[in-house]
KOLMAR-706631 format. One line per field, with one value per residue: residue number from 0; x, y, z of N, C-alpha, C in turn. Coordinates in pm, whole numbers, always signed. Example, Ala and Ser with C-alpha at 12.3 -4.5 7.8 and 13.67 -1.06 7.14 Angstrom:
num: 0; 1;
nxx: +1319; +1285;
nyy: -569; -225;
nzz: +780; +708;
caxx: +1230; +1367;
cayy: -450; -106;
cazz: +780; +714;
cxx: +1320; +1290;
cyy: -330; +3;
czz: +780; +787;
//
This chain:
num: 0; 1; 2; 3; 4; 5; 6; 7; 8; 9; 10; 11; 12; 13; 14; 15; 16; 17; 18; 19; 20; 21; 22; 23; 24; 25; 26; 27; 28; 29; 30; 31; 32; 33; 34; 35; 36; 37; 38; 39; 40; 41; 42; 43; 44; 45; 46; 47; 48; 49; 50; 51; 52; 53; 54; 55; 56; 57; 58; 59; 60; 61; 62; 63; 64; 65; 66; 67; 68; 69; 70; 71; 72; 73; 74; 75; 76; 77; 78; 79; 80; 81; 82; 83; 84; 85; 86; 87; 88; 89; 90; 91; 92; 93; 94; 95; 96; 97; 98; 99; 100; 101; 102; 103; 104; 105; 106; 107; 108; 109; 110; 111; 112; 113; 114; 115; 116; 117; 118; 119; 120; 121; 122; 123; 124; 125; 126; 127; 128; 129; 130; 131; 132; 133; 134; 135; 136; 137; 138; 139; 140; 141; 142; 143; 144; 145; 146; 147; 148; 149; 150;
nxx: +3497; +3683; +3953; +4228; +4399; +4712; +4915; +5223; +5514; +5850; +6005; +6177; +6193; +5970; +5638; +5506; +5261; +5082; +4922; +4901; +4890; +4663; +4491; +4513; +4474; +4219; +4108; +4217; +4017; +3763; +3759; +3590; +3428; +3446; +3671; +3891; +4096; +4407; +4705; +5059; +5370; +5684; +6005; +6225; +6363; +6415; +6260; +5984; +6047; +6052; +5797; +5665; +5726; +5583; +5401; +5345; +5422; +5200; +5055; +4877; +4929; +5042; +5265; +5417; +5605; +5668; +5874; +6120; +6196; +5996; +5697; +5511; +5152; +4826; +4532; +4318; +4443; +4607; +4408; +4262; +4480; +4455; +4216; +4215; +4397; +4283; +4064; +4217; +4224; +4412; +4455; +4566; +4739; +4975; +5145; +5428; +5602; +5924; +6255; +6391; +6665; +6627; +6492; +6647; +6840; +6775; +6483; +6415; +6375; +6248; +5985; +5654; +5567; +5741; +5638; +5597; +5565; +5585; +5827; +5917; +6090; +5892; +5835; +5763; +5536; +5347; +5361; +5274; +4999; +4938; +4920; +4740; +4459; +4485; +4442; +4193; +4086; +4030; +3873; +3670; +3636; +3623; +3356; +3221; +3146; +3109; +3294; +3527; +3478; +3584; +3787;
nyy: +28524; +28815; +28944; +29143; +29437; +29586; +29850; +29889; +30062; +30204; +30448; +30708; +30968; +31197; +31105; +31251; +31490; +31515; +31655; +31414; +31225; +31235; +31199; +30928; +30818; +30840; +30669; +30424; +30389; +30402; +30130; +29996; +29738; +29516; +29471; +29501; +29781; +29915; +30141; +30177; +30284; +30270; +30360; +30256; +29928; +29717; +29752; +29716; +29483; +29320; +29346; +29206; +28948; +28863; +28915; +28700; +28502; +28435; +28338; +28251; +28477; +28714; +28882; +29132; +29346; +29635; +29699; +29776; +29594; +29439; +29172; +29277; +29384; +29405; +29602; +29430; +29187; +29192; +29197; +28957; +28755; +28869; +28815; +28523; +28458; +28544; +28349; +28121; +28124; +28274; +28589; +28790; +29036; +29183; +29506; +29648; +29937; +30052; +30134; +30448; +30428; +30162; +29781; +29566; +29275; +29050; +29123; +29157; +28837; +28755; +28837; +28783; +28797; +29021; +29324; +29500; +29913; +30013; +30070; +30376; +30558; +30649; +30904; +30837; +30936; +30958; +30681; +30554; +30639; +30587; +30274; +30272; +30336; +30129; +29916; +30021; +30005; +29731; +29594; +29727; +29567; +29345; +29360; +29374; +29654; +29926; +30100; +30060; +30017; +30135; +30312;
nzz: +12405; +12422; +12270; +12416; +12329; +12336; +12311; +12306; +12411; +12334; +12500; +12578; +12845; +12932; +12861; +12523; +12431; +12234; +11974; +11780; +11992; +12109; +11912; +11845; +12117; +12140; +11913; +12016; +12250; +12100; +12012; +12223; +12346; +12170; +12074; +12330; +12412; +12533; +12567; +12678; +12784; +12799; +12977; +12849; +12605; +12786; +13023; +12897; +12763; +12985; +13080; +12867; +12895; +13149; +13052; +12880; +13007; +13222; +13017; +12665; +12531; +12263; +12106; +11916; +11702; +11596; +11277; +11069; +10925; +10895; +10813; +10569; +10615; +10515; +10565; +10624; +10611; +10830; +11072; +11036; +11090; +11392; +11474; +11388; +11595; +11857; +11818; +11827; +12100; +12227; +12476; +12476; +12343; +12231; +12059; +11941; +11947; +11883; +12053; +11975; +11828; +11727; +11736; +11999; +11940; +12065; +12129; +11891; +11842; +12028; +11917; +11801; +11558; +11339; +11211; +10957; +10875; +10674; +10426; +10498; +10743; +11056; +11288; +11634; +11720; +11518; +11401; +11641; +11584; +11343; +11379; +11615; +11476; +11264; +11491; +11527; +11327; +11273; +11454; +11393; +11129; +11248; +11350; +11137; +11032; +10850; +10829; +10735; +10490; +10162; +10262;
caxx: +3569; +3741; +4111; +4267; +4508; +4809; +4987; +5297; +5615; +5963; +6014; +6260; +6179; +5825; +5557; +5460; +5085; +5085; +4791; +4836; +4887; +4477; +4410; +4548; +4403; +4063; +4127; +4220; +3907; +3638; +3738; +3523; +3417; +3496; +3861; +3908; +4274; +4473; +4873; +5142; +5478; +5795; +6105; +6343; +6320; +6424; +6163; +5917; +6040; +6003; +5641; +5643; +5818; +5543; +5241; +5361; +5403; +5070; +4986; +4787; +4979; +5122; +5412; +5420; +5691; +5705; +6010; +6161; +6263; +5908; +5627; +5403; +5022; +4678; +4436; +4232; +4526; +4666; +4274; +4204; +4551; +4418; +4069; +4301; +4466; +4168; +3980; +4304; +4266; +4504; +4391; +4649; +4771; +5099; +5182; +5526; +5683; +6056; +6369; +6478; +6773; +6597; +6463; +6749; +6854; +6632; +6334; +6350; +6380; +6121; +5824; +5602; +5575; +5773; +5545; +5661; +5479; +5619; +5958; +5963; +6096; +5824; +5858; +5685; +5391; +5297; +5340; +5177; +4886; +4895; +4896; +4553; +4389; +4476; +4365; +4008; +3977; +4021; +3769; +3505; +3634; +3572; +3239; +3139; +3096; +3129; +3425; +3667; +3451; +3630; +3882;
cayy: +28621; +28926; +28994; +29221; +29498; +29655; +29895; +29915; +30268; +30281; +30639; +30774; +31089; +31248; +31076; +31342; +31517; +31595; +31635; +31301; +31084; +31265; +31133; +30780; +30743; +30863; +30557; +30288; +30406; +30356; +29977; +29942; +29565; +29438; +29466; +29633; +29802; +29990; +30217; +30203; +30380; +30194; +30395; +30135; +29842; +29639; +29776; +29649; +29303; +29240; +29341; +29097; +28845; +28843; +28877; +28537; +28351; +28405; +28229; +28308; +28615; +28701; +28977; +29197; +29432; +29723; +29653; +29786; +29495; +29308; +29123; +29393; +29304; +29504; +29628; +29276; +29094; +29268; +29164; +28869; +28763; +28913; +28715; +28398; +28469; +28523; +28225; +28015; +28137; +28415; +28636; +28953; +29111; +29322; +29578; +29721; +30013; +30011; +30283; +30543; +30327; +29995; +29667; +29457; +29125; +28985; +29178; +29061; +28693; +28708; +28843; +28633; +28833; +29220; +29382; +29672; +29976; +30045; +30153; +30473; +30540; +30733; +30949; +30773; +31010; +30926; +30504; +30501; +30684; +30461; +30151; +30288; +30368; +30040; +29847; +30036; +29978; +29572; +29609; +29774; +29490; +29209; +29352; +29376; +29737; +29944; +30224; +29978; +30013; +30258; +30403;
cazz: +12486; +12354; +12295; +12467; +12244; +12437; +12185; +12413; +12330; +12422; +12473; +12715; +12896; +12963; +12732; +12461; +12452; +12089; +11866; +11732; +12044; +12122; +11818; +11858; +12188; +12072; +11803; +12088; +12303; +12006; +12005; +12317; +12440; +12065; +12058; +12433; +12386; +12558; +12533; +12792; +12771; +12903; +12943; +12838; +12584; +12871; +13071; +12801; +12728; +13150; +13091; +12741; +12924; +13221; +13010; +12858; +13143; +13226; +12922; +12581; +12474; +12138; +12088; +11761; +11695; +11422; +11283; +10931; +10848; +10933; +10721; +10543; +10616; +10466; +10712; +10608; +10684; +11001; +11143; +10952; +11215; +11510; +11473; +11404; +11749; +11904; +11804; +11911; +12250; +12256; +12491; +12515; +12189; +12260; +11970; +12048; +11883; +11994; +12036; +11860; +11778; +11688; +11854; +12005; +11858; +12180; +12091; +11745; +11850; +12116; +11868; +11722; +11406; +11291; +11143; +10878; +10847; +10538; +10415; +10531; +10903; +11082; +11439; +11710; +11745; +11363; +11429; +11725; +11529; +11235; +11466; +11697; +11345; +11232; +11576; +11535; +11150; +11277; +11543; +11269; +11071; +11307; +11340; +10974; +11041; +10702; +10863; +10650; +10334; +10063; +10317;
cxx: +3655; +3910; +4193; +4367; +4593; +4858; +5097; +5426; +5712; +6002; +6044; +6224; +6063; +5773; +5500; +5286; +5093; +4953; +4788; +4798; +4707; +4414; +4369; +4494; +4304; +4066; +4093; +4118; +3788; +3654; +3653; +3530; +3449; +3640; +3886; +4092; +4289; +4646; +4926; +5303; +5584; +5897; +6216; +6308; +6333; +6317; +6032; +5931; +6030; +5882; +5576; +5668; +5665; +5403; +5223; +5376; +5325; +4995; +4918; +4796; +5078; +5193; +5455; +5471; +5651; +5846; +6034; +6165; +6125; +5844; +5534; +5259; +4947; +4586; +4360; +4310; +4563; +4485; +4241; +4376; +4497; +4273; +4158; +4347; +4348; +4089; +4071; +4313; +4354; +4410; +4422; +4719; +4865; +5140; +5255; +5590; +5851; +6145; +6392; +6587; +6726; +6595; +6641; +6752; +6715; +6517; +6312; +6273; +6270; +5991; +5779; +5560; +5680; +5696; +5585; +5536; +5472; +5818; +6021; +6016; +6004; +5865; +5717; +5531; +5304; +5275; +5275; +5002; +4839; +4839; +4778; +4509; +4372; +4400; +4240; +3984; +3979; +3883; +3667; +3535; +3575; +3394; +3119; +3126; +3091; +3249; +3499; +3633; +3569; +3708; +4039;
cyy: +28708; +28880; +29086; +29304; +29565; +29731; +29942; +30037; +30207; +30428; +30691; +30918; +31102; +31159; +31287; +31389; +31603; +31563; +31490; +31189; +31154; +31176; +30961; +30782; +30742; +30711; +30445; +30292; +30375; +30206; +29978; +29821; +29498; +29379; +29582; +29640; +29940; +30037; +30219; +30219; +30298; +30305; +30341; +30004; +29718; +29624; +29681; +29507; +29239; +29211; +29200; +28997; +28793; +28819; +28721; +28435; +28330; +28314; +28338; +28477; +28615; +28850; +29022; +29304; +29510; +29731; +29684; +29682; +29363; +29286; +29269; +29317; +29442; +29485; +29513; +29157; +29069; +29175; +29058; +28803; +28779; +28843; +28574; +28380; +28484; +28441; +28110; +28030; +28215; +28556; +28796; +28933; +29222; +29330; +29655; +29793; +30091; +30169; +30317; +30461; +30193; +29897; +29587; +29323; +29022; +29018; +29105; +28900; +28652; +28736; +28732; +28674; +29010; +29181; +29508; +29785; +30011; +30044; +30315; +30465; +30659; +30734; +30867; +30787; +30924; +30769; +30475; +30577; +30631; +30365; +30159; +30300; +30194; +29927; +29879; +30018; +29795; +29574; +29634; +29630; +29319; +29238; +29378; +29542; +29830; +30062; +30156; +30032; +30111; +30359; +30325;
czz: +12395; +12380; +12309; +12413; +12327; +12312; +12288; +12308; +12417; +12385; +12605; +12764; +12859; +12886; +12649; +12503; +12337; +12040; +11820; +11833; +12097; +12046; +11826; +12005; +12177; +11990; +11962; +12178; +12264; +11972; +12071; +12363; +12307; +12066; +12194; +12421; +12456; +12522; +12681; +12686; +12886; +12826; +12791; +12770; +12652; +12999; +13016; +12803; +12884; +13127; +12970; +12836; +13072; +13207; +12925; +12944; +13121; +13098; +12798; +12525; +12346; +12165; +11968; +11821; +11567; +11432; +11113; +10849; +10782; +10784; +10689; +10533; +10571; +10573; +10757; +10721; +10810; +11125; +11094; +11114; +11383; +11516; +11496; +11586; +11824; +11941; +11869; +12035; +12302; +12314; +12562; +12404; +12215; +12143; +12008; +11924; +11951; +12008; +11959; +11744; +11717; +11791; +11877; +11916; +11971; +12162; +11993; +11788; +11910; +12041; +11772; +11569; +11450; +11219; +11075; +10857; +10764; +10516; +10456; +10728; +10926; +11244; +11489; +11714; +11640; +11375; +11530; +11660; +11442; +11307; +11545; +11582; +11301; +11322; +11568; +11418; +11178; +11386; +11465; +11166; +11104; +11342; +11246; +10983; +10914; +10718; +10776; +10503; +10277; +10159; +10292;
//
C-alpha cells in the first residue's frame, strides 16, 4: 500500500497563485499512485497542529517540520526515510512548512523529525517548491526511475 504525502503551509491571508506554487503543484501531481500527495493551506499554526493532532489519532502518521534548526537530509536520504516509514506501516506523511515567525515550541516537540532546508531562510513560495520537487524526485526514486540520475 502506498503512502500518502500531505505537504501542509501556514500562510495567513489569501493563498498565493505565483509561478512557483504552478510549478510545485505540477511536482506533487506527477507523484501519481506511487507516492499519491497532496498541499493544504492552514491559516494558523494552530489551525495546522488540530489537523496534525487528528491525523495521528487515527493512527500511522508521521509529522515533519522544515525547521532552521532541523536535521539536513540528501534527496537519497529524505526517500530512503520515507520508504522506511512506509514499509513500517506509516500510512500519512505530513510535511509542514510553518509561520513567517517560526514553529512554536509545541510544533517543534510534536514532530517526529525538523528537517532543514539549508541555512538560508527561504519565502514560502520557494520552500514549498523545493519540498514538491523533492517529494517527486523520492517517488522517481522509490521507483528506480532515472529523473534522480545526474540532477
Amino acid at each position: 500500500m502506498a503512502i500518502q504525502v500531505m505537504l501542509l503551509s501556514v500562510r495567513p491571508g489569501a493563498a498565493h497563485h505565483s509561478a512557483l506554487e504552478i510549478v510545485a503543484k505540477d511536482y506533487l501531481q506527477r507523484c501519481g499512485k506511487t507516492l499519491p500527495a497532496m498541499a493544504r493551506v492552514f491559516r494558523t499554526e494552530k489551525m495546522l497542529m488540530e489537523f496534525v493532532r487528528d491525523e495521528k489519532h487515527v493512527g500511522a502518521a508521521l509529522f515533519w517540520i522544515a525547521d532552521l534548526g532541523g536535521k539536513s537530509l540528501d534527496s537519497v536520504a529524505f526517500a530512503e526515510r520515507i520508504r522506511e516509514a512506509r514499509d513500517n506501516g506509516i500510512r500519512r506523511f505530513m510535511l509542514a512548512i510553518g509561520p513567517a515567525d517560526g514553529w512554536s515550541d509545541e510544533a517543534r516537540k510534536a514532530a517526529d523529525l525538523r528537517l532543514s532546508l539549508g541555512a538560508m531562510t527561504l519565502p514560502h513560495e520557494l520552500a514549498w517548491l523545493v519540498l514538491s520537487e523533492q517529494i517527486y524526485r523520492t517517488s522517481t526514486i522509490l521507483q528506480g526511475h532515472p529523473y534522480h540520475l545526474g540532477h
